[in-house]
N, C-alpha and C positions, 0 to 999 in steps of 0.2 A: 546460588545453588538451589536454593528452594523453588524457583520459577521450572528446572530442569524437573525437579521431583514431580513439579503437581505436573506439569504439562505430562511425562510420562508414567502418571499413574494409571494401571489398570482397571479398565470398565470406566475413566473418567470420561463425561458426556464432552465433547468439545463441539463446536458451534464456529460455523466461517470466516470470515468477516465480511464478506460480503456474497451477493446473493443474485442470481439472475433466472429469471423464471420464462418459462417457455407457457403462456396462454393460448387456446383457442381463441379466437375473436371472428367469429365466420364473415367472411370464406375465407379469413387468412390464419394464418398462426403467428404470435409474434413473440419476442423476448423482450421483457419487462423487467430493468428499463434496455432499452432499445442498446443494439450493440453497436449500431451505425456511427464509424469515428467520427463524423462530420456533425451530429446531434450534440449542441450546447449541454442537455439535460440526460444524455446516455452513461451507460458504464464505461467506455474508454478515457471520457470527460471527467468520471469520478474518479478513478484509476489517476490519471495523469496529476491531477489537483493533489493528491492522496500522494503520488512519490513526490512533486513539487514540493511540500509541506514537509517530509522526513527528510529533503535536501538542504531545502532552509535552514534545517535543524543543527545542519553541519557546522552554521556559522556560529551558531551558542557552543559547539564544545572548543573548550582549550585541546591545543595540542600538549601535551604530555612530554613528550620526547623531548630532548637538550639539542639533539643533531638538526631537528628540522628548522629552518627558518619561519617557515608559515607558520602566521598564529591560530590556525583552524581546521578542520579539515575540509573546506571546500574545495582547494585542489586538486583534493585525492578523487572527489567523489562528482567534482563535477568538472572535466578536463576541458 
């Protein structure tokens, strides 16, 4: 409950998580890091690695529930 409070406190500074910035580089303009899906070292590349990782994650929680057979929830989350 206390994550709910601070996240909704009033005038509290919050900050992204992540960040993509639009630079002059003449004669072009670019976004740093690059948005280009096909870039090893872009933001879609960090993006993708990034829900990879919270999917993974599925396989450490127990299922809970009595009804379900699966021991986890990658099923649900990754069909």
């Amino acid at each position: 409950m206390s994550l709910f409070m601070d996240e909704m406190e009033p005038g509290r500074a919050s900050f992204p998580l992540c960040e993509v910035a639009l630079h002059l580089q003449e004669p072009n303009i670019v976004f740093v890091p690059t948005l280009n899906p096909q870039d090893s070292e872009g933001f879609c590349h960090l993006i993708d690695i990034l829900l990879n990782d919270i999917m993974q994650m599925s396989l450490l929680v127990v299922r809970v529930a009595k009804h379900s057979s699966e021991p986890n929830y990658k099923v649900i989350l990754m069909p």
